[in-house]
C-alpha positions, 0 to 999 in steps of 0.5 A, a space after each residue: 418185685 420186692 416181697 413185704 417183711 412182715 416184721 416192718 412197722 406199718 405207720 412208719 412204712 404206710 404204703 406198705 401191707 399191714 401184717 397178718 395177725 397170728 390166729 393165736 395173738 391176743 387182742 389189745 387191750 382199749 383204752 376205754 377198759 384200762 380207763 375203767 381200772 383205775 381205781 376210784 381214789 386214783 381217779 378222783 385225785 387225777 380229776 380233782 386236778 383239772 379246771 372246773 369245766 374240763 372236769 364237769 365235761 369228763 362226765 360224758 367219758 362213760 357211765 362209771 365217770 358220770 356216776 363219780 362225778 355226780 356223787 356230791 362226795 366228788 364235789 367237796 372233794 374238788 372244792 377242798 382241793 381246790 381252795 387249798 391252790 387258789 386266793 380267789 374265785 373267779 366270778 363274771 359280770 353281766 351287763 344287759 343292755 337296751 339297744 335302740 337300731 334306727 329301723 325296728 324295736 329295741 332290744 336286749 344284748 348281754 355283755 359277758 365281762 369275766 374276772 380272776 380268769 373265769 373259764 365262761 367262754 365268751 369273746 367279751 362282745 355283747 350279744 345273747 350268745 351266753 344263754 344260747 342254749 336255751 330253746 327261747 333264744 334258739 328259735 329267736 322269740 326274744 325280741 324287743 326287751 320282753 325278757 327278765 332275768 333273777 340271779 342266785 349264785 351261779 343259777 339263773 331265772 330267765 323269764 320272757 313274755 311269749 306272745 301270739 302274732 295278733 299281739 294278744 295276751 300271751 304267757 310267761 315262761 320261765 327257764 333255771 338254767 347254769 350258764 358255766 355247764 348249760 344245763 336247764 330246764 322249764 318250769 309249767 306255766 304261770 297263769 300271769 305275770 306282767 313284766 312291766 308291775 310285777 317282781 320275779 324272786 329267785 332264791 335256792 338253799 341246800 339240804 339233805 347231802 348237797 342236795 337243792 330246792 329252790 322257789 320262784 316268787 311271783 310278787 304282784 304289785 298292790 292295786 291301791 296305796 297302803 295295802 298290807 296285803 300281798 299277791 303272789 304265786 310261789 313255784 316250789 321245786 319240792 311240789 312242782 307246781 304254782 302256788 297262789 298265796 296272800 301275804 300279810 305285811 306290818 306296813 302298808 305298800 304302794 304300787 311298785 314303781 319303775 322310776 329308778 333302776 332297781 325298783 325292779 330288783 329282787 335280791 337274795 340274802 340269808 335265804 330270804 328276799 329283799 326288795 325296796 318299798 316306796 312312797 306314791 310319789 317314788 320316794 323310798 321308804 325300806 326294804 320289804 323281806 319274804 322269807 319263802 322256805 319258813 315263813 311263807 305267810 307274811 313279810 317283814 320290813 327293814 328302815 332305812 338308816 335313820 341318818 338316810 335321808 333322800 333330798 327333795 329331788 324325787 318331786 322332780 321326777 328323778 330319783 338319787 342314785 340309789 343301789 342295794 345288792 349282798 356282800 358276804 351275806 350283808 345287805 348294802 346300799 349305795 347311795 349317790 346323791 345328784 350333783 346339785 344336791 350333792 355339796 360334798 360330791 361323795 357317795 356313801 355305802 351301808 351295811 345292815 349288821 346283827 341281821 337277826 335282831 331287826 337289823 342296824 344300818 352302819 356306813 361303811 364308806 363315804 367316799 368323795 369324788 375330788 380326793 379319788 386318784 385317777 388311773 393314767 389310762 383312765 383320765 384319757 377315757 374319761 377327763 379330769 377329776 373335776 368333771 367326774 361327778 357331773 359325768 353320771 355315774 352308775 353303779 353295778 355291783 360289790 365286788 364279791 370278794 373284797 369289800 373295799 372295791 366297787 364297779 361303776 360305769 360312766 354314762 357318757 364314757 364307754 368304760 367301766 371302773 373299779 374304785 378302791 373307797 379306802 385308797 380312793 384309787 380309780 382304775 378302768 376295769 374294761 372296755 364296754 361294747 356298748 354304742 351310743 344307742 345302747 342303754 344299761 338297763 340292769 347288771 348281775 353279779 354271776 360267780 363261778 364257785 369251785 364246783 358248780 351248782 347242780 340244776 336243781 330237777 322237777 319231782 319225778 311225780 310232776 314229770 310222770 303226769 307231765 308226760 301221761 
């Protein structure tokens, strides 16, 4: 029988006995122990040198790595190394979309499509699977299209409408959430909210060393035409609880709409809201402004461009293609006359400069559908440039980087577009999942910035009596 050499290698002989270890041989040392010895600024520049994600994951090495990375120091750190090896930030377009089956109610799906090589982990396929992390979805109470979503940066406002089994008036909750790191958390409950009336506002700033503080807005819609007072309920995360509050306006309001796609919107830009007032008879009038961190009492209006002039097409029923959304922290409009209205077959964008001094309307882009220069690949998917502007187009977003290029989508041609209004260049951006039952109901522009924005928490005192 052979007799074992104590001095083999065990991995490479596995069959073999390990040694025995001397009594007076000292102990390995871990990795975890030779972890904690790198010093602070070592580690900071070996973190800063990996992706977005991976970093925000190594807070769960230990509690000395948690506490780096929190620090807001650790975030302008990787911000600032960041910007110095990157042109652009990646950002993620999401498309929700009303899907009618032939047995059952509709309901919502999102497709996630991402930009500059997001790191959002998605397959591209339509479907909840991107706020699969918060407990509405988990238990699959988000049935038909009784939810609502508001966006600031990378944070998102998800709202829906929980009702009992005999389908009597139930309650909204809401949940502010990061889809890139999955944190969240829910807010108390709201005494009412109708998805179908009422507007949600959602806007967040900084302060005080990278910290945040956010409100959630509640805009009821007027009972009766002309009113120049306001309803709304105001959550503040500096208190931790609603706020109902009467809001005085220089114009007179009518009923909120839904006639056209973004009489729903609430927009976010230089820290105040923005949503659009219409006539009785649907037609737009401006764009109403509530500034809920410094002037929480009353709102403000902006006109239109005073060459902005909407057709007569509202008396039918069916509104232009009308748009707003923020570049750079510039409000702009879209507008996209129909087709027999439209002689010229262009599109026009504005941009509202000197915001502080009330605001001037400039046209930044008129843009005509015949002089645009199809992608090769596209004109298979969609045809031949004369038939373009009766194919209905619908815009989505600004491109948050460059000012130039907007996305659209076809609706009778599953695939989005970006087109170049100063080369008039038409290029297919991607593929759309969406099946001839499914309808876009809205789009949201969300970016992923270098480092990710932190889940702003409820007060500590809020938390306490919660929890008594």
């Amino acid at each position: 029988m052979r007799k074992e050499n104590p001095e083999e290698d065990p991995i490479q002989s596995p069959c073999r006995k390990r040694r025995r270890k001397h009594p007076d041989e000292p102990e390995p040392k871990s990795s975890y122990e030779f972890l904690n010895k790198i010093p602070v600024a070592i580690l900071s520049e070996i973190l800063y040198r990996l992706p977005c994600r991976t970093a925000h994951l190594c807070k769960s090495v230990s509690k000395r790595w948690y506490s780096l990375i929190s620090h807001p120091s650790f975030a302008r750190g990787f911000i600032h190394h960041q910007r110095r090896h990157s042109d652009s930030e990646p950002f993620n377009l999401l498309l929700r979309y009303t899907v009618q089956y032939y047995m059952g109610p509709p309901k919502d799906k999102i497709q996630v499509l991402p930009f500059n090589s997001s790191e959002l982990c998605s397959d591209g396929k339509y479907g909840n699977n991107i706020l699969n992390f918060l407990p509405c979805f988990k238990r699959g109470r988000l049935y038909k299209n009784d939810f609502g979503m508001a966006s600031f940066n990378d944070l998102f406002l998800v709202h829906n409408r929980v009702t009992s089994a005999r389908k009597k008036v139930g309650f909204c909750e809401y949940y502010i959430c990061n889809p890139h790191t999955k944190q969240w958390f829910k807010l108390p409950r709201c005494s009412s909210h109708s998805l179908r009336t009422d507007k949600v506002g959602f806007i967040c700033e900084a302060y005080e060393n990278a910290h945040y503080r956010y409100k959630v807005v509640l805009i009821h819609s007027p009972n009766e035409p002309n009113t120049t007072q306001l309803h709304m309920e105001v959550f503040s995360s500096e208190i931790g609880k609603w706020c109902k509050s009467v809001v005085s306006s220089p114009r007179g309001l009518n009923p909120f709409k839904r006639k056209f796609e973004c009489a729903g919107v609430v927009v976010a830009c230089n820290g105040m809201l923005h949503w659009v007032d219409t006539e009785v008879n649907g037609m737009i009038k401006g764009f109403v402004v509530f500034d809920p961190f410094n002037d929480a009492k009353r709102c403000h209006y902006i006109d239109l461009p005073i060459n902005f002039s909407p057709q007569d097409e509202f008396s039918f029923g069916v509104p232009d293609n009308f748009s707003f959304g923020v570049f750079r922290g510039s409000l702009r409009i879209l507008h996209n006359p129909r087709a027999e209205f439209n002689h010229t077959f262009s599109f026009y964008v504005w941009e509202l400069e000197d915001y502080n001094n009330a605001g001037t309307w400039c046209m930044k882009h008129e843009v005509c559908y015949e002089n645009m220069v199809f992608e090769h690949y596209l004109s298979r998917h969609v045809g031949s440039v004369r038939n373009f502007h009766y194919s209905m187009v619908e815009f989505l977003a600004f491109h948050p980087d460059n000012g130039e290029i907007i996305f659209f989508k076809f609706r009778n041609y599953q695939v989005m577009c970006t087109v170049n209004m100063r080369t008039r260049e038409l290029k297919m951006a991607s593929k759309l999942n969406c099946s001839q039952w499914g309808r876009l109901s809205s789009a949201f522009l969300l970016p992923q910035p270098l480092w990710p924005t932190p889940v702003p928490p409820l007060p500590l005192q809020f938390e306490c009596s919660k929890n008594c």
